[in-house]
Each structure stands twice: as structure tokens, then as C-alpha cells.
C-alpha positions as CSV (number, residue, x, y, z in Angstrom):
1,X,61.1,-28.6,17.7
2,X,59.2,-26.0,15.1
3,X,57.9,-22.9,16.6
4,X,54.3,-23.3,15.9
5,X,52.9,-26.6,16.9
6,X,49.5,-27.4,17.4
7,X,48.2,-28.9,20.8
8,X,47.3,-32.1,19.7
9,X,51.6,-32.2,18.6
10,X,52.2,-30.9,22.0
11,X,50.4,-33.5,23.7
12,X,52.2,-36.2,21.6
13,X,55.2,-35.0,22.0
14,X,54.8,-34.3,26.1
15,X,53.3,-37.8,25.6
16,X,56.3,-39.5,24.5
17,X,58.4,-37.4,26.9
18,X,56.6,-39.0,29.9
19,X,57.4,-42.6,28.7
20,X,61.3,-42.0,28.3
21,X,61.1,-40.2,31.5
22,X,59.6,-43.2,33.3
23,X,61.6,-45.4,31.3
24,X,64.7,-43.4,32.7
25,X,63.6,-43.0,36.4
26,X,63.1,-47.1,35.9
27,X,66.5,-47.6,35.0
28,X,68.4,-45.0,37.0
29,X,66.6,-46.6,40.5
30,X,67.2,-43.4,42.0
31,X,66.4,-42.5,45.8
32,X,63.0,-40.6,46.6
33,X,65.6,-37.6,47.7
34,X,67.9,-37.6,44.8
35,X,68.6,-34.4,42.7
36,X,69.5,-34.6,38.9
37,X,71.4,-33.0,37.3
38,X,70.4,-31.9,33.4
39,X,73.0,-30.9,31.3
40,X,71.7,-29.6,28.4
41,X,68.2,-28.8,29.3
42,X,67.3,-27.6,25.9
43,X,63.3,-27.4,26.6
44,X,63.0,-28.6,29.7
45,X,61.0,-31.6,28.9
46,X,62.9,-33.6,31.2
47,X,63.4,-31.1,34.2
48,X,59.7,-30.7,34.4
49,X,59.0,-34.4,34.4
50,X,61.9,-35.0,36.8
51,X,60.5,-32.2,39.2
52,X,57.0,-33.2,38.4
53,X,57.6,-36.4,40.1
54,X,59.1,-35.3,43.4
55,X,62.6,-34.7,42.2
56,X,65.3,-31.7,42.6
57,X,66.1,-30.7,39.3
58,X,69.2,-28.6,38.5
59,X,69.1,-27.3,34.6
60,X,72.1,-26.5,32.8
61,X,73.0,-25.0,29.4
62,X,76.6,-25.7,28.6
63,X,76.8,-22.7,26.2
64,X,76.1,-20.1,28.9
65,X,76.8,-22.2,31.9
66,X,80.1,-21.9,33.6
67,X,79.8,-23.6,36.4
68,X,81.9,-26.6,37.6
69,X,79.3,-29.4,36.6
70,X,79.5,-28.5,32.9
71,X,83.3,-28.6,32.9
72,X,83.3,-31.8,34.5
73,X,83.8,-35.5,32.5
74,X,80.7,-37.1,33.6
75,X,81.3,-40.5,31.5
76,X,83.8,-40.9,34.0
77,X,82.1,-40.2,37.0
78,X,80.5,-43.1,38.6
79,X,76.6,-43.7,38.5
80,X,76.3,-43.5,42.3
81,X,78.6,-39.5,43.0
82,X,77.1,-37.2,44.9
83,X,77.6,-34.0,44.2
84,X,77.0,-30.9,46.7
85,X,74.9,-28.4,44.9
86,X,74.6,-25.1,46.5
């Protein structure tokens, strides 16, 4: 995303943001309580509309981030873990 953006681009983009998110909470059918993970939070976009909407978010940069969630394979990991975030 450029620097410098006017509003009405900001409000397209946050636009189109909202969509995939509500496409994504559609077809992840997650639990009121879940918590989601985002690896590779970049902007935040997504956190924000995750939390927004009543969700624990946990952000994650893989560059700078050490923890064990970054290390971890998550195409192997099925859809339903749960993982203890403390």
C-alpha cells in the first residue's frame, strides 16, 4: 500500500477489507470465543476487523517474531487445534 492515500482510497480499501473478512469469518464458522491467530499481520486490516467483531486477535510478524506459533507448520495443523496463548 503507497504512503499517501487519500480517504476516499482508504475507505475503498477498508471497504473491501470488510467483505473478505466476512467472507472469511463465513467460511471459517468459528466459535463466538475463538482467538485467531495472524501471522503476518502486515497492516492490521484483518486484526482489527477480527477484533472489531468480538474476536481475540493475536498479531504476528514472522520477521521479528520468535515465538513458537511462527515456527510452527500450520498447513499441517488441523482446522479445529487449539492452541494455549498466554
Amino acid at each position: 500500500m503507497k504512503d499517501n492515500i487519500s480517504e476516499q482510497e482508504l475507505s475503498d480499501f477498508l471497504g473491501l477489507a470488510r467483505v473478505d473478512g466476512l467472507l472469511a469469518l463465513e467460511e471459517l464458522n468459528l466459535s463466538d470465543k475463538a482467538t485467531i491467530l495472524d501471522i503476518g499481520t502486515g497492516a492490521g486490516i484483518s486484526a482489527v476487523f477480527f477484533a472489531q467483531n468480538g474476536y481475540q486477535v493475536v498479531t504476528s510478524e514472522p520477521e521479528t517474531d520468535d515465538s513458537e506459533y511462527v515456527k510452527m507448520d500450520w498447513k499441517q495443523m488441523p482446522r479445529d487445534t487449539v492452541l494455549k496463548i498466554s
